[in-house]
C-alpha positions as CSV (number, residue, x, y, z in Angstrom):
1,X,-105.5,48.9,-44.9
2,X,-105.9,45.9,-42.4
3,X,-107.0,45.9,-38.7
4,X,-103.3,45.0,-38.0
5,X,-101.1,47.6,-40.0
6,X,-103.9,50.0,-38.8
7,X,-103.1,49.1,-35.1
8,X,-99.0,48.8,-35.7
9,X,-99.2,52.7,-37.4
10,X,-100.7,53.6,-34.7
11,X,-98.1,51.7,-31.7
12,X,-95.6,53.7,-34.0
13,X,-97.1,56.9,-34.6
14,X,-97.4,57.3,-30.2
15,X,-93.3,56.1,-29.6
16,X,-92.7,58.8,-32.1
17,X,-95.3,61.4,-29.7
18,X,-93.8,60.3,-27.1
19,X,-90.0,60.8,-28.7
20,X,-90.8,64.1,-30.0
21,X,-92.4,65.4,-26.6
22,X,-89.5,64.1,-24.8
23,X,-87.0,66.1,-27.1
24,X,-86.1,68.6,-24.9
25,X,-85.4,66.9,-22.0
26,X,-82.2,65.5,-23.8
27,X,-80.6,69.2,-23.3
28,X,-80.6,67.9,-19.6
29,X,-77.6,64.9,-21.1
30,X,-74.0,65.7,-19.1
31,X,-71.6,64.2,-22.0
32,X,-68.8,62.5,-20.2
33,X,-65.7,62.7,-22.2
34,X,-63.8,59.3,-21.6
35,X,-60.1,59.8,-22.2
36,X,-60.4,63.4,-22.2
37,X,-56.9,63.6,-20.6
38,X,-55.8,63.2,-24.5
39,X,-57.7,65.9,-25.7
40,X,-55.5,69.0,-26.2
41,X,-57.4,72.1,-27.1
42,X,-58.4,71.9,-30.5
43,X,-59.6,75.3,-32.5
44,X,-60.3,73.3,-35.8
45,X,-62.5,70.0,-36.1
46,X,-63.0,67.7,-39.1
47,X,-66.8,65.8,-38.2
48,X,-66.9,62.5,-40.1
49,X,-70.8,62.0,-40.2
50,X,-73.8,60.8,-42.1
51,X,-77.4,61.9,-41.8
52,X,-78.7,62.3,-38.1
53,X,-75.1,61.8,-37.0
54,X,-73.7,64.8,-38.8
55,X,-76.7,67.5,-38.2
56,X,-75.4,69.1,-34.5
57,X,-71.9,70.0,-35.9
58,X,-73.6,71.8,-38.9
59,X,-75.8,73.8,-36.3
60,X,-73.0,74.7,-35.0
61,X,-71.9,77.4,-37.2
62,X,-75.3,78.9,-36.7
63,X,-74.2,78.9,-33.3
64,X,-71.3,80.0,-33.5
65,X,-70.1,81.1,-37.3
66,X,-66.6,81.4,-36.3
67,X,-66.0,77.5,-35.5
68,X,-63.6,76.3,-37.8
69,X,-65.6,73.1,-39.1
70,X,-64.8,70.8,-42.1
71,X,-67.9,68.3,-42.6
72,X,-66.8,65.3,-44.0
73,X,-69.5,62.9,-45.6
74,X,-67.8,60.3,-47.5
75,X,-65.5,57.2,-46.7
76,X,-62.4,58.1,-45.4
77,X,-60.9,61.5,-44.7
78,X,-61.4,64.9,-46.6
79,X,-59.0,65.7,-49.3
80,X,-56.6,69.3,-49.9
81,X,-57.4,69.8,-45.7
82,X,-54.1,70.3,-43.7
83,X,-55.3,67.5,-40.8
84,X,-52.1,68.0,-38.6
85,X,-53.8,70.7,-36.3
86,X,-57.6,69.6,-36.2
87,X,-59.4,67.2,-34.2
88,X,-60.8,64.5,-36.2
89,X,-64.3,63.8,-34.5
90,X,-66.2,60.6,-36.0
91,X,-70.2,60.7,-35.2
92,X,-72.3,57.6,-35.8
93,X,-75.4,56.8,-33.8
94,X,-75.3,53.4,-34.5
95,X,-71.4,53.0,-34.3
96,X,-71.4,51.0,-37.6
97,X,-72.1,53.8,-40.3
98,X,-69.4,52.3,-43.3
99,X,-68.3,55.8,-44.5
100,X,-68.1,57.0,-40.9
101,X,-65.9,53.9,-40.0
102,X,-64.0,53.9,-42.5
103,X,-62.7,57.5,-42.2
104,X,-62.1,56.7,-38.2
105,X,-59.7,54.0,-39.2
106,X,-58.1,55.8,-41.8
107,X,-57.5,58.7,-38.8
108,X,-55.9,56.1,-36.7
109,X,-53.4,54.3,-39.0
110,X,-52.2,58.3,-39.9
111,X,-52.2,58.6,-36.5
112,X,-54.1,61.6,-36.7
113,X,-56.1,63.2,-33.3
114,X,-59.5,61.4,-33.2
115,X,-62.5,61.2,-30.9
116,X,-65.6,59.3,-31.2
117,X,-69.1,60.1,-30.4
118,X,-71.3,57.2,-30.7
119,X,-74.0,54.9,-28.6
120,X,-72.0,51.3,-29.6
121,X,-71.5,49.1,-32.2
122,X,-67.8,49.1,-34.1
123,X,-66.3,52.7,-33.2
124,X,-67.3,51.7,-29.6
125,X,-65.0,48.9,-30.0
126,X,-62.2,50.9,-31.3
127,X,-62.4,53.1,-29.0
128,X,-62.2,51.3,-25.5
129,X,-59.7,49.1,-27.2
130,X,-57.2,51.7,-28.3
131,X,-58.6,54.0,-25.5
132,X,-59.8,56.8,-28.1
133,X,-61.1,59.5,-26.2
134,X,-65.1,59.2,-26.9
135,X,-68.7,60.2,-25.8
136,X,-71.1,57.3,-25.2
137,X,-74.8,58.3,-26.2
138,X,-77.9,57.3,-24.5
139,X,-78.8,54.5,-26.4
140,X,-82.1,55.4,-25.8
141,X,-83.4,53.3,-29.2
142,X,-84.7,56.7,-30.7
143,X,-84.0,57.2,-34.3
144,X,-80.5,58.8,-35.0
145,X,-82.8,62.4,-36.4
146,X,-84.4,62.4,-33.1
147,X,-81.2,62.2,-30.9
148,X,-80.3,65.4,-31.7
149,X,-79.6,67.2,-28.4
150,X,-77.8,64.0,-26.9
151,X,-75.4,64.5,-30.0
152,X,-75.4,68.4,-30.0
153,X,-73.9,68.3,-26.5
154,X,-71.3,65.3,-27.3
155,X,-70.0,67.4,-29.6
156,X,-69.9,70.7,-27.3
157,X,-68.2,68.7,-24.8
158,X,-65.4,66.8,-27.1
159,X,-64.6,70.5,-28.9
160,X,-64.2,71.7,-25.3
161,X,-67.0,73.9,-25.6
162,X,-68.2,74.6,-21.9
163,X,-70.0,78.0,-23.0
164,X,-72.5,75.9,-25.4
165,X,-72.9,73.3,-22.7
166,X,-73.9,76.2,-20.7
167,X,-76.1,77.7,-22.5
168,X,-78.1,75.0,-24.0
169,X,-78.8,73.4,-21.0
170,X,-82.1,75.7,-20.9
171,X,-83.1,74.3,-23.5
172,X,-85.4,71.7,-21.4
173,X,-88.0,73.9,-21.2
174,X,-88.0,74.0,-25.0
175,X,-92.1,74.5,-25.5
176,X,-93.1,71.5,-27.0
177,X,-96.7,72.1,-26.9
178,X,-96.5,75.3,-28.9
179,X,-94.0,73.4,-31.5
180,X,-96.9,70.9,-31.9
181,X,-99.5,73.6,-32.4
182,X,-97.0,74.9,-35.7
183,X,-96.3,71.1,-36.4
184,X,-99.7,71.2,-37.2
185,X,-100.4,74.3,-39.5
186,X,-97.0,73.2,-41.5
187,X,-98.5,69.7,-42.2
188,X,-101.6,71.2,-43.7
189,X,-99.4,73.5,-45.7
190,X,-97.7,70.0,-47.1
191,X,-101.3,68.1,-47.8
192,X,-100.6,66.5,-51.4
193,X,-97.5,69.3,-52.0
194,X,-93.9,68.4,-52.1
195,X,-92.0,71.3,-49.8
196,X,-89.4,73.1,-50.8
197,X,-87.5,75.0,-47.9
198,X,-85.8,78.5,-48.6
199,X,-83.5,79.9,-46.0
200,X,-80.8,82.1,-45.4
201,X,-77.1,80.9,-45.9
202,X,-76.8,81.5,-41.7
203,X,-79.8,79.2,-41.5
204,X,-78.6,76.5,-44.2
205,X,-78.2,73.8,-41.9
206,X,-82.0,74.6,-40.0
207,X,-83.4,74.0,-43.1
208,X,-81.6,71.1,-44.9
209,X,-82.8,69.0,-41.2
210,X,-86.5,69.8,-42.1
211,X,-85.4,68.4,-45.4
212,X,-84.6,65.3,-43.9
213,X,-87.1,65.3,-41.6
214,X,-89.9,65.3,-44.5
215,X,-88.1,62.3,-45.9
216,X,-87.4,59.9,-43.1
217,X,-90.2,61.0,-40.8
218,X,-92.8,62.5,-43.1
219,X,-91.6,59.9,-46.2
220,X,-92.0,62.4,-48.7
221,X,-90.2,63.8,-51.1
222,X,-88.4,67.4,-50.1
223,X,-85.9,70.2,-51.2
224,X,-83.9,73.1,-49.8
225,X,-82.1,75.8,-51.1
226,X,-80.6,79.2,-49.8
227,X,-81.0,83.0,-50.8
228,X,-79.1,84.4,-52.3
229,X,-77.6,81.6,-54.2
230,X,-81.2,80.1,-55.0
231,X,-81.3,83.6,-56.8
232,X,-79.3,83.1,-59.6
233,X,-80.0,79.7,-60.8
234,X,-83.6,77.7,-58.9
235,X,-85.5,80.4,-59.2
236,X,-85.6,80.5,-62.9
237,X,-86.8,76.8,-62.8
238,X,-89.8,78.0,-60.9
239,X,-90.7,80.8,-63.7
240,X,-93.8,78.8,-65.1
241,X,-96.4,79.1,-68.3
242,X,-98.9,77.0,-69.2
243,X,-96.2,74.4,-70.7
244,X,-95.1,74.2,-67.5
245,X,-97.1,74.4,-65.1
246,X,-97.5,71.1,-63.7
247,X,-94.0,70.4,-62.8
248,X,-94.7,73.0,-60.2
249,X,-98.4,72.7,-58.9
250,X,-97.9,70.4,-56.4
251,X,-95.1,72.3,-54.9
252,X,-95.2,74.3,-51.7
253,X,-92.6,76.8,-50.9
254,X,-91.6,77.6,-47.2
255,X,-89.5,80.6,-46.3
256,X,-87.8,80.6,-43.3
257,X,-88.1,83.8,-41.7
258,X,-85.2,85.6,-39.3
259,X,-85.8,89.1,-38.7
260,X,-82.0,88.7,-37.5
261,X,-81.1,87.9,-41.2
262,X,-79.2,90.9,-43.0
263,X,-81.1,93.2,-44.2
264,X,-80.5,92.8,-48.0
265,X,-81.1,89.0,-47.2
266,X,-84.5,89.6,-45.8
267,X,-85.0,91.8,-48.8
268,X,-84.1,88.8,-51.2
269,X,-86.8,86.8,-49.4
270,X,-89.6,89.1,-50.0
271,X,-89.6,90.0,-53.4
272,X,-88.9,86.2,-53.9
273,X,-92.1,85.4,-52.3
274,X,-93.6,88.0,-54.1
275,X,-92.9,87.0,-57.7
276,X,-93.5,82.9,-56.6
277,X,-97.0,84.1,-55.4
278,X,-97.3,86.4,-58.8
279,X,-97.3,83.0,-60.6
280,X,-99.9,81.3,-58.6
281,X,-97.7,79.1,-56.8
282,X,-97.8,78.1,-53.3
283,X,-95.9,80.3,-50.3
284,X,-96.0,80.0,-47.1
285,X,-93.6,81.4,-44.6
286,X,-92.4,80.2,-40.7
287,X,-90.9,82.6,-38.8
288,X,-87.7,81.5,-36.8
289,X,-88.7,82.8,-33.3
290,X,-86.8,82.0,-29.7
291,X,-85.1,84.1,-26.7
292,X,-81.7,83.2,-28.0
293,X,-79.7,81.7,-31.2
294,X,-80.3,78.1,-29.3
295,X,-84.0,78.7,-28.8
296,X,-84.5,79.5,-32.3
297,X,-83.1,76.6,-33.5
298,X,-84.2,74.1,-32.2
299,X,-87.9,75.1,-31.4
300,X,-87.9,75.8,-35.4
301,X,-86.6,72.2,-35.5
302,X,-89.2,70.9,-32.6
303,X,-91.9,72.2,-35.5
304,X,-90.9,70.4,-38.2
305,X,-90.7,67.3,-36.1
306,X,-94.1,67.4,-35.2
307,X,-95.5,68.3,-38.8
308,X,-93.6,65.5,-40.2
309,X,-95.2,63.2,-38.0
310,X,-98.4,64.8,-38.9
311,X,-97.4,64.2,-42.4
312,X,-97.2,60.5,-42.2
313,X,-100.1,60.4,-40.3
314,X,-102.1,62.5,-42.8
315,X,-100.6,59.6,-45.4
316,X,-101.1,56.2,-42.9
317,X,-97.2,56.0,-43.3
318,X,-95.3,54.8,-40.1
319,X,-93.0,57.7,-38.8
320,X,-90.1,56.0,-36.8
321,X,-88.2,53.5,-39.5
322,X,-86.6,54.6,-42.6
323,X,-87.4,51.0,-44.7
324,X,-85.7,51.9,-48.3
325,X,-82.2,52.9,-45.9
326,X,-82.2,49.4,-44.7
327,X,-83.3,48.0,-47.7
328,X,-80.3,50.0,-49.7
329,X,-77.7,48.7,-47.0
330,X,-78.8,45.0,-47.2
331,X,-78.7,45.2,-50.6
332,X,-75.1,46.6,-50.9
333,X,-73.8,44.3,-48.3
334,X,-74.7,40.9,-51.0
């Protein structure tokens, strides 16, 4: 590694410190809702969204399991949905995610309800042109997965919700330095493993963002699944002899633990764990801790930030860009 990589990893390794320590002062964000005057109130949403961009409205339902959400990730609008009575809500960081765009467009020549939530670029356009009621981010210059909380709250505030705004806004005292100390013990669980996240179905979208997290922040390969599903199929793959046993040596399995799970769920979990461990593989389990639902979210996600920066550290890998993305999008722009 020369002098000069060495010293870059290390420029990018303290922005993404920095970023991470910073997180929860984004819970402090007051989304203003331009054009909100054409908001009516809305009880059912479609979110057009890819990666970063699409994670708060999928915490949502752990929020609040009753939201009536359709996630939509794919060029233009979902398919078999009755779209007359929902709010069409398209999320892109950047404001020039193609699938995200596209879908926007297709809303507005249907003439379909539509609000944006974005920090520029193309659906920033569309929507001070044809006065689309939108939020506009911070465009702080943080990667979309770190901009989490700005985009949590933009989406509280265009689905009207004033009791989430409410209550996450004490989420700035989110204990960062504790998350860091966890960061830490995750990351040496990872050490030459791949991680494979189990959760409960209520805690799906907690762990498919540590998922991504491992692969744009730590740049390793990662998995998730849920119990029970995970229970009738996955598991099997996992049942090893000597044949093969080194497809799954190198993999480490982290449980999610939520003594608010049901019971039979939490059940599931253990005797999981227990025949993974009965095969020699590799277990380890986090448990999902916090005052409220909010807490426990995101200080779970706050932890796998800071281990996946540990990660790529541990590796000499730079944390902040995602290279192969950008490669991928030049490459199907020729």
């Amino acid at each position: 590694m020369s002098y000069f990589f060495l010293v870059f990893l290390i420029l990018q390794s303290g922005m993404m410190h920095e970023i991470i320590r910073d997180f929860p002062e984004q819970f402090s964000f007051e989304p203003v809702v331009v054009h909100a005057d054409q908001l009516h109130m809305f009880k059912k949403f479609v979110v057009l969204g890819m990666g970063g961009s699409q994670q708060p409205s999928t915490l949502l339902h752990r929020m609040d399991p009753t939201v009536d959400i359709v996630h939509h990730r794919d060029y233009g609008l979902p398919q078999g949905v009755d779209l007359s009575d929902r709010l069409i809500i398209a999320s892109s960081y950047s404001g020039n995610t193609e699938e995200t765009v596209d879908g926007a467009r297709e809303a507005i020549r249907r003439g379909l309800p539509l609000a944006i939530i974005t920090t520029g670029g193309e659906l920033l356009r569309m929507a001070q042109e044809q006065h689309i009621p939108h939020v506009v981010i911070p465009a702080t210059g943080i990667p979309p997965r770190c901009a989490l909380g700005y985009a949590a709250r933009s989406v509280m505030a265009v689905m009207g919700r004033a009791d989430l705004l409410d209550a996450t806004r004490a989420l700035t005292t989110l204990d960062a330095t504790r998350a860091q100390t966890q960061g830490t013990t995750i990351a040496q669980w990872c050490e030459n493993r791949v991680p494979v996240v189990y959760a409960s179905t209520r805690n799906e979208a907690i762990a498919y963002i540590w998922k991504i997290k491992f692969n744009e922040t730590g740049k390793i390969p990662a998995f998730c699944n849920v119990v029970p599903e995970l229970n009738h199929n996955e598991m099997n793959g996992y049942d090893v002899v000597d044949a093969t046993r080194s497809l799954s040596a190198n993999t480490v399995f982290i449980f999610l633990r939520d003594v608010t799970d049901d019971a039979r769920i939490v059940r599931r979990m253990d005797v999981q764990r227990d025949l993974l461990r009965a095969r020699g593989l590799n277990v380890q389990e986090f448990q999902v801790t916090g005052a409220t639902a909010y807490e426990q979210i995101f200080s779970t996600i706050l932890a796998a930030d800071w281990a996946c920066l540990s990660i790529a550290q541990r590796y000499g890998l730079e944390p902040e860009a995602v290279e192969m993305v950008e490669e991928f999008k030049q490459a199907i722009a020729k």
